[in-house]
N, C-alpha and C positions, 0 to 999 in steps of 0.2 A: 584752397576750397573756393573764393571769393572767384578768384582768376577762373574755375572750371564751370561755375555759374554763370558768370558773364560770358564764356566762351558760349555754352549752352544757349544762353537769351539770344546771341547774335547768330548763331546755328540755327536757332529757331525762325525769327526774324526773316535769313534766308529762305529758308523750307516754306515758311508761311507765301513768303512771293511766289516761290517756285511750285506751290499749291496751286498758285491761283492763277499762273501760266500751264498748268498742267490741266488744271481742271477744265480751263476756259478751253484751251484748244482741244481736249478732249470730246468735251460734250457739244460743241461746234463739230469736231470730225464727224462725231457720232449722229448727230441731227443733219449731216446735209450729204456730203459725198462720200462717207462711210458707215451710213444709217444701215442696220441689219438687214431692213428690208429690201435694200437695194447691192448691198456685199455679206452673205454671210455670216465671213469673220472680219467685218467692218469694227465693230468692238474691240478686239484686239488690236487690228491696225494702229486705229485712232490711239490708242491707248501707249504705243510704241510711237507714235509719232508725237504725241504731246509730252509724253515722260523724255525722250530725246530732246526736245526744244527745250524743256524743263532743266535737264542734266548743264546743256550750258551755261542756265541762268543762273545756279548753282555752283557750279565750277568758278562762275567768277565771282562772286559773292563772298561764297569760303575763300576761297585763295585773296581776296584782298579785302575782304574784313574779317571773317571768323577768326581765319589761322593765319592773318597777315603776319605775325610774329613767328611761326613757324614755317612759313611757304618756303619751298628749294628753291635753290637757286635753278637747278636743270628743270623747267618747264615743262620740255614734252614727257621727262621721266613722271614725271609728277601730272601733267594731264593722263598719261595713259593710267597711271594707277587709279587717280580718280576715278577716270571713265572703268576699268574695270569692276571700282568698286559699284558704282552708281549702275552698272548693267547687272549685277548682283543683285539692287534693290529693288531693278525694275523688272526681272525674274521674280522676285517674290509677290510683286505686285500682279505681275501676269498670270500668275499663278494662283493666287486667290480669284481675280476675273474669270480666268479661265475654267476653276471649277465651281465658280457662282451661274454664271451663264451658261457652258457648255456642257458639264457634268448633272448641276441640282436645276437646269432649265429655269432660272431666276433672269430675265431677259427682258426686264422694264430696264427703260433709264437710271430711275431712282435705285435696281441693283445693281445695276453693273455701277453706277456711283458709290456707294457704300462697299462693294467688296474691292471694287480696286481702288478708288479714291480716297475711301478709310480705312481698310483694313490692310488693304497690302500697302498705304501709303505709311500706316502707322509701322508695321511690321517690317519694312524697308527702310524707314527712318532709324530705327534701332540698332538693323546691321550696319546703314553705312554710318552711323556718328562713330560706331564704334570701331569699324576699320577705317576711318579718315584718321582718327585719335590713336590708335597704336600703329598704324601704318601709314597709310599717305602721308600725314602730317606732325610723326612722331618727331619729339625733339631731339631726340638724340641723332637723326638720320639729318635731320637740319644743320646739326651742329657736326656732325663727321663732315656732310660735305662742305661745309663751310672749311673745317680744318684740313681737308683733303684739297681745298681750291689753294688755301694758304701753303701749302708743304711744297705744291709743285712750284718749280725751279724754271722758271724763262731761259730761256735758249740765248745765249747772248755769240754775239758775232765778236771775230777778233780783227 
């Protein structure tokens, strides 16, 4: 329990950066070159382009402090799930925006902050801790590949 704690605090920790990577370049998109008034769906843009800058600040964070004791060995297998999972979050994220702004016409700054920055952030935070923790970063997948790396047999020359 102690260990799931501390995992959580440094998950958190994470997420809190990656807030504020998310936030900052969101509401920058949002206020100059993807301002409603001048693109539309500038809101969303912004919104995909700061939660992507965000996912790698995240990606590295988790992988070499959260779940440094769980991280694979095969990388890209392991970035792509992440990233799978992390577009997962940012779907739900979109998706609270998307029906704050485009559906219930909530189109200040301060909404589109709150429903994608809080509420899809909070709501996206829940699915990915919890697919990073039984999947990307499950121990048992750590420890098969581990035992999978050890069982293979080098090729020896005669």
């Amino acid at each position: 329990m102690r260990r799931l704690i501390a995992q959580l605090a440094r998950f958190g920790v994470v997420g809190a950066v990656g807030f504020v990577v998310d936030f900052s370049i969101f509401n920058l998109l949002r206020a100059t070159v993807l301002s409603p008034d001048e693109v539309h769906s500038g809101p969303f843009w912004a919104k995909v382009v700061s939660t992507a800058v965000a996912i790698v600040v995240n990606w590295i964070g988790n992988r070499y402090w959260t779940f440094r004791h769980q991280r694979r060995s095969v990388v890209a297998r392991e970035g792509f799930e992440f990233l799978v999972v992390s577009l997962g979050g940012m779907v739900i994220s979109l998706g609270c925006l998307g029906i704050s702004h485009y559906l219930l016409g909530f189109t200040s700054a301060f909404a589109d902050n709150v429903s994608g920055n809080v509420i899809g952030l909070a709501l996206g935070t829940l699915f990915r801790f919890w697919l990073y923790k039984v999947w990307v970063y499950h121990p048992d997948r750590v420890e098969r590949e581990t035992t999978d790396e050890r069982d293979e047999v080098p090729a020896t020359t005669v």
